[in-house]
N, C-alpha and C positions, 0 to 999 in steps of 0.2 A: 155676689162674689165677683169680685175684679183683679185685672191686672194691672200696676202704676206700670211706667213708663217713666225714662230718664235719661236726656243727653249727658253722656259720661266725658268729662275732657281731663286734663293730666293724667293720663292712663299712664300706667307702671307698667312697662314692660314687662318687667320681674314676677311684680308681685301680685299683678293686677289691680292696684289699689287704685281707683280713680277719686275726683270730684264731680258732682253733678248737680244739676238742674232739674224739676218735675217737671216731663211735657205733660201728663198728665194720665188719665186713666180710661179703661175699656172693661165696660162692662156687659155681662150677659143681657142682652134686650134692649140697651141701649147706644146711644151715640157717641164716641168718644169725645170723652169732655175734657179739654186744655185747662193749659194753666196759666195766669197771665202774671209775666215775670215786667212788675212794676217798672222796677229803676234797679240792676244788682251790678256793679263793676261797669256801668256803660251799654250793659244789653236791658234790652226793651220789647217786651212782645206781646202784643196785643192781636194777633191774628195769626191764620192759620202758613200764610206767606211768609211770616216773620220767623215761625217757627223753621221751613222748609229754610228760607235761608240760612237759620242759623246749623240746622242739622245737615246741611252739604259742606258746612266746613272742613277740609280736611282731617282735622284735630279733635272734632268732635266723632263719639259712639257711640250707637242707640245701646241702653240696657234696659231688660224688664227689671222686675221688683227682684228676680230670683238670678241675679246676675247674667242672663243668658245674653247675645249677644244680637242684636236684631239690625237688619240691614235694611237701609234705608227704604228702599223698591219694597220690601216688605213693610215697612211701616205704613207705609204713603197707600199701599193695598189694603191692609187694614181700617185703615182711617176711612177709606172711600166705601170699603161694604158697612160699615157700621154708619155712614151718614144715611143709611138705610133704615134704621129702627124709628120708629114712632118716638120712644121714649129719650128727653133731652133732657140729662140732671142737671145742665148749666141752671135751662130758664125753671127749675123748681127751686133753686137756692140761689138767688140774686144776680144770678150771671148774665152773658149777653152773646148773642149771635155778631159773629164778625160779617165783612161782606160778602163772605161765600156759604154764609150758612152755619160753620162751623160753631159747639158752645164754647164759651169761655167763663173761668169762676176766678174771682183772686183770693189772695189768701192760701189759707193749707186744706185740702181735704188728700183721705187716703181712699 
């Protein structure tokens, strides 16, 4: 069992309706594994750096799968105790370590 994770941007003030991005997922026992966003509207992410830049944008919000609302400082905390687990679902299903160690998968997984 895991939790996804998703940079939210055009947030509704109202409604809360936003758009989003998978940064990816955290799972029980393992590492958190990203997402690598190819080529979508001009963004590119291949690394765990790309991601932090993109999620200091003003405009962007972290959400989990269950709408809640996750602040950066906490993400970035999270990411760092989970590069602690042995188990790395990137390198089981064709993925790849960026240069700081972090996994990366393309494509969809939940």
């Amino acid at each position: 069992m895991g939790t996804n994770y998703y940079a939210g941007f055009n947030c509704c003030k109202h409604c809360k309706r936003y758009d989003k991005h998978h940064i990816g997922k955290s799972s029980a026992g393992w590492t958190f594994t990203f997402h690598v966003i190819d080529e979508y509207d001009g963004l590119k992410i291949s690394s765990y750096k790309d991601w932090l830049k993109h999620l200091k944008q003003e405009e962007i919000k972290i959400f989990n799968e269950y709408d809640d609302e996750v602040k950066l400082e906490d993400f970035k905390s999270m990411v760092k105790n989970k590069k602690k687990e042995k188990n790395n679902h990137a390198l089981l299903h064709g993925g790849f370590l960026d240069a700081d160690g972090h996994g990366f998968n393309k494509g969809w997984f939940s």
